[in-house]
C-alpha positions in Angstrom: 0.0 0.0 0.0 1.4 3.7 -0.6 2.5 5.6 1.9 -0.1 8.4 2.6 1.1 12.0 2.4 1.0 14.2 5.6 -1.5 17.0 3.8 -3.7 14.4 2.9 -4.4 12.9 6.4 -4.4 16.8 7.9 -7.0 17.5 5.0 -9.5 14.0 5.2 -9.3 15.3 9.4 -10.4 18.5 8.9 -13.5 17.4 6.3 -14.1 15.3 8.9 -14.3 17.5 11.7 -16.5 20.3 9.9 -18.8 17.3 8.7 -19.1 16.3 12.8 -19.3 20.1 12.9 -22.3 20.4 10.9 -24.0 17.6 11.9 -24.1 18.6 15.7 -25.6 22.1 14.4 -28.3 20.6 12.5 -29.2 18.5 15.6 -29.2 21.7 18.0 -31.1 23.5 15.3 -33.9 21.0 15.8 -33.8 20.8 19.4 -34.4 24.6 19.6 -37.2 23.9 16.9 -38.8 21.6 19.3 -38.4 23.3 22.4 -40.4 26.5 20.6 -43.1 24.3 19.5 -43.9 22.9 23.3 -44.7 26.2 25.0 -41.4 26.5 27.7 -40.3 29.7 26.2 -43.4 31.2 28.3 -42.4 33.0 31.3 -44.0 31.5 34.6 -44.9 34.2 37.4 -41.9 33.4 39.1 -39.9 34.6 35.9 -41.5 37.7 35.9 -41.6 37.9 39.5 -37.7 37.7 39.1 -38.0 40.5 36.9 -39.7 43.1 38.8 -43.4 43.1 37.2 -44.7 41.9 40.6 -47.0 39.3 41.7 -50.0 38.5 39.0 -52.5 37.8 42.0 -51.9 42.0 42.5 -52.6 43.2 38.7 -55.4 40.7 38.7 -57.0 42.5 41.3 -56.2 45.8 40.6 -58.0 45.0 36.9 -61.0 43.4 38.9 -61.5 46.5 41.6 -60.9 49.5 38.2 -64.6 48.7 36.7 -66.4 48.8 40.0 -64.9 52.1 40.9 -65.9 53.7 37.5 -69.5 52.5 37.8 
């Protein structure tokens, strides 16, 4: 068998590494694809809790108490 030459080996592992490359951004491409379609990218009250819009118990009852004050 003939002796390979040193640019050829370097140049088959880099194809393969950008083909492993790809292939792992392909399969992160449809695991972010997924995760949008099940609903988790909607915040929970403890998310916006966590980011200062308060409790959703208060705004619920400040939107229930606004109409009987105007009648």
């Amino acid at each position: 068998m003939a002796k390979k030459s040193r640019t050829a080996v370097l140049k088959r592992q880099r194809e393969v590494k950008k083909a492993e490359k790809a292939a792992m951004k392909r399969e992160k491409r449809e695991i972010r694809g997924e995760a949008i379609n099940d609903g988790s990218h909607v915040a929970t009250t403890e998310d916006l809790a966590g980011y200062g819009f308060g409790d959703g118990e208060e705004a619920e009852a400040e939107d229930t108490e606004a109409p009987a004050a105007a009648s």
